[in-house]
Legacy VTK file of the C-alpha trace (Angstrom):
# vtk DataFile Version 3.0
C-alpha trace
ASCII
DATASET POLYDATA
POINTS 198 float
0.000 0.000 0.000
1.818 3.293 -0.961
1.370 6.548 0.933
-1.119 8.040 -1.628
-3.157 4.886 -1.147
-2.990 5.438 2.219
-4.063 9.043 2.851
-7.936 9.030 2.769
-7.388 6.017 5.584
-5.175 8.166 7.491
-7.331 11.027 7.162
-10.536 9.177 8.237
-8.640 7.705 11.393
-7.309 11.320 12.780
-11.176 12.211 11.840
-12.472 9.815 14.798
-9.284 10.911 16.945
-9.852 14.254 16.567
-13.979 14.517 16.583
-14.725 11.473 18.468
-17.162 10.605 16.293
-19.142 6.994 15.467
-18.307 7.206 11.473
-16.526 9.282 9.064
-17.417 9.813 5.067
-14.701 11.412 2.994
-14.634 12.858 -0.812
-15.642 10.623 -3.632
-14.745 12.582 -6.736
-15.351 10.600 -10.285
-12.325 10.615 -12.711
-13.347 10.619 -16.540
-11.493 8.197 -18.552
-13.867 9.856 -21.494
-15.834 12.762 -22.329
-18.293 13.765 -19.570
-21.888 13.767 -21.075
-22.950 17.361 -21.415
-26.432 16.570 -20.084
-24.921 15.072 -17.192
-25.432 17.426 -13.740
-23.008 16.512 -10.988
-25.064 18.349 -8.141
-26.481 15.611 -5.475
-25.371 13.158 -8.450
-24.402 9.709 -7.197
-25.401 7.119 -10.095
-21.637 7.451 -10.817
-20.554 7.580 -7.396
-19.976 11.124 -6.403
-19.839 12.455 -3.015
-18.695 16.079 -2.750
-19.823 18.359 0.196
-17.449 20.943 0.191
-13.803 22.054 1.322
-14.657 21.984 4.797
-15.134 19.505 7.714
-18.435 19.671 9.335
-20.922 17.258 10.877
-22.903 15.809 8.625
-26.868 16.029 9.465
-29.121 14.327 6.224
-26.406 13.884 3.464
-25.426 10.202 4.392
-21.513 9.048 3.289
-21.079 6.211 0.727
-19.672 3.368 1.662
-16.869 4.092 -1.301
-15.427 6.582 1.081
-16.678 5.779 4.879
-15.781 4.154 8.283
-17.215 3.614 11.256
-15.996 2.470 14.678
-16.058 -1.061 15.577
-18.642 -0.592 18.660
-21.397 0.670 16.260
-21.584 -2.204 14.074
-22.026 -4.230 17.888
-24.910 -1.326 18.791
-26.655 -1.080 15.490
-26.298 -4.001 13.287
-24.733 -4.486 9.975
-25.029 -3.509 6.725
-28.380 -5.156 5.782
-28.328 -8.081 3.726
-31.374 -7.521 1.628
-29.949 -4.158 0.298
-26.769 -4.061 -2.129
-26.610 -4.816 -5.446
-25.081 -8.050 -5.357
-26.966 -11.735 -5.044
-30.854 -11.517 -6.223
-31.365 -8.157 -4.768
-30.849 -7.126 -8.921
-29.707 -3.155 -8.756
-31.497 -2.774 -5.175
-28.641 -0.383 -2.975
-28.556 1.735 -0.220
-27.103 -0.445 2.529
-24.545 1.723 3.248
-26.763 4.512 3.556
-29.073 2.773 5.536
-26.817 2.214 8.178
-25.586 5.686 8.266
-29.350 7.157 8.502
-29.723 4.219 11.741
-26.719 6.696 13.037
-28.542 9.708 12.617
-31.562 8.381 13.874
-29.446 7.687 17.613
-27.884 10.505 18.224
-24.662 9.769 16.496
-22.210 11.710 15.059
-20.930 11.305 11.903
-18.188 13.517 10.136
-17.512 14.679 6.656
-13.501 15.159 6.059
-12.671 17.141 2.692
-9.420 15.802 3.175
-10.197 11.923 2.956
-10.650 11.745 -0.571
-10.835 8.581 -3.027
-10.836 8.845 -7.264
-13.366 6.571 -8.548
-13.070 5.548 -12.283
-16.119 6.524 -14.748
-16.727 2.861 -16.601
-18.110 4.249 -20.001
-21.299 2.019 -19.463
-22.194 3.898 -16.466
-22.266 7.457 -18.320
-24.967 6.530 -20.820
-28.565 7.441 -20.354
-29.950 4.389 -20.011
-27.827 3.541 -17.429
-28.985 6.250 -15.434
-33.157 5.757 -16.420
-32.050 2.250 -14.510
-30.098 3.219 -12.088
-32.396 6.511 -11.002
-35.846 3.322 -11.111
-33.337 1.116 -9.182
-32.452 3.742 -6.562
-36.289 4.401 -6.169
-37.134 0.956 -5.216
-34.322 1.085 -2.730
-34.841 3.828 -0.763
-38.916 2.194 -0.169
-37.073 -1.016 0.939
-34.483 0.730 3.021
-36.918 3.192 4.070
-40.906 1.753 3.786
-43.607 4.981 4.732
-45.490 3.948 8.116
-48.707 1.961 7.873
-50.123 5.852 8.695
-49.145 7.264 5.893
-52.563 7.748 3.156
-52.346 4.985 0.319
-54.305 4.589 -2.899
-53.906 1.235 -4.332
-51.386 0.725 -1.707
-49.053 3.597 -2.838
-48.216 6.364 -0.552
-50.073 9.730 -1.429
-47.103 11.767 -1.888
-45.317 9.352 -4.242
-48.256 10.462 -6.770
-47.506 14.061 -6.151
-44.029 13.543 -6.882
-45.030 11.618 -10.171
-47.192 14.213 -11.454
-44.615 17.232 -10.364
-41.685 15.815 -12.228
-43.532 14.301 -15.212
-45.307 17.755 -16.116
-41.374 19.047 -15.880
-40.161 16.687 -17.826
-42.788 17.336 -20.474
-42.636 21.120 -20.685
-39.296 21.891 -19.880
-37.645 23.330 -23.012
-34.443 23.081 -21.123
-33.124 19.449 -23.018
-31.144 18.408 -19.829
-33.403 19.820 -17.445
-36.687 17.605 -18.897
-34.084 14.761 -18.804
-33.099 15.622 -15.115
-36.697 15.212 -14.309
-37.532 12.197 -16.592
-35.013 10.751 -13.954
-36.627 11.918 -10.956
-39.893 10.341 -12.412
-38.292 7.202 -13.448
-37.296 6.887 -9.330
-41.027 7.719 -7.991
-42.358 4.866 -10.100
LINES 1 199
198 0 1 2 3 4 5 6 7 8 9 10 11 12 13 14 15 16 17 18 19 20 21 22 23 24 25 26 27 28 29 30 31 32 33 34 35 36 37 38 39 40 41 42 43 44 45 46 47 48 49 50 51 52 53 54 55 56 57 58 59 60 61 62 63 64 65 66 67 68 69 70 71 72 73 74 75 76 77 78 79 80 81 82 83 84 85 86 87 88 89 90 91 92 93 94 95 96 97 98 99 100 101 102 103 104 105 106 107 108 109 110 111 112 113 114 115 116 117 118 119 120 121 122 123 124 125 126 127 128 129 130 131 132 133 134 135 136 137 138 139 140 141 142 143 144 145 146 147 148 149 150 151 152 153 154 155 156 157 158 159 160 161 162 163 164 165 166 167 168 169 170 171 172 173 174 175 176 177 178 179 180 181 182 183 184 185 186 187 188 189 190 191 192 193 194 195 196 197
């Protein structure tokens, strides 16, 4: 392991000596191998694993860390439970994720504190297949049938046909923006959004 290998782990370890803290999540910043799609916006984007939440450490509150670029102590794992098995993309779950942000939202939930450190940063490689936009249409539907699984509405919340209200508001919201936005990127930046709320 060389020394620039070894940076964003020694960076996340003086993070939990420094803020005794329960976890720490650290820069994730693509690198393009090819032309960046010019329809592509980076803001809150993590289909190709981007995590970027500025030049300065801070707690974070609602913005969980991806398990590209996160630890967490030991002792947590013993309080909380693991990663969940029936989240992750690997096995049957077929494209179903969010088990690494399900256990950091279980940390937020308690109390815990969890760090961002601009300084822990990884470079993850853009595979050409994961830049296209039918990669993201699946991706985007993928990432909206895990966050229901990692995080199903309560048996309160008003259904029709079994579907949460809001998920219908959401539906009709981003499909009449993706239909009448003469922006080309913007309509597809909401085509996505719709494509997750079915």
């Amino acid at each position: 392991l060389s020394l620039h290998d070894a940076l964003p782990i020694l960076n996340l370890k003086r993070a939990f000596d420094e803020f005794d803290c329960a976890g720490v999540g650290g820069r994730v910043i693509p690198v393009w191998q090819h032309p960046k799609p010019d329809w592509l916006e980076m803001e809150e984007q993590q289909a190709i694993v981007h995590y970027e939440l500025g030049d300065k450490a801070r707690e974070i509150k609602d913005n969980n860390p991806l398990g590209a670029n996160s630890a967490y102590r030991k002792d947590k794992f013993a309080k909380y439970g693991v990663f969940r098995v029936d989240l992750g993309v690997s096995g049957e779950n077929r494209g179903v994720t969010c088990e690494d942000t399900e256990f950091a939202s279980r940390l937020f939930r308690a109390g815990e504190k969890i760090m961002y450190i601009p300084s822990a940063i990884i470079y993850h490689p853009v595979d050409p297949s994961r830049s296209t936009k039918a990669y993201f249409r699946k991706w985007y539907y993928n990432d909206g049938r895990s966050m229901i699984r990692a995080w199903p509405p309560p048996k309160s919340v008003v259904r029709y046909f079994g579907v949460p209200r809001w998920i219908f508001r959401s539906i009709g919201e981003n499909f009449l923006k993706w239909m009448f936005n003469f922006d080309a990127n913007r309509r597809f930046h909401y085509k996505l959004r719709a494509y997750r709320d079915v």
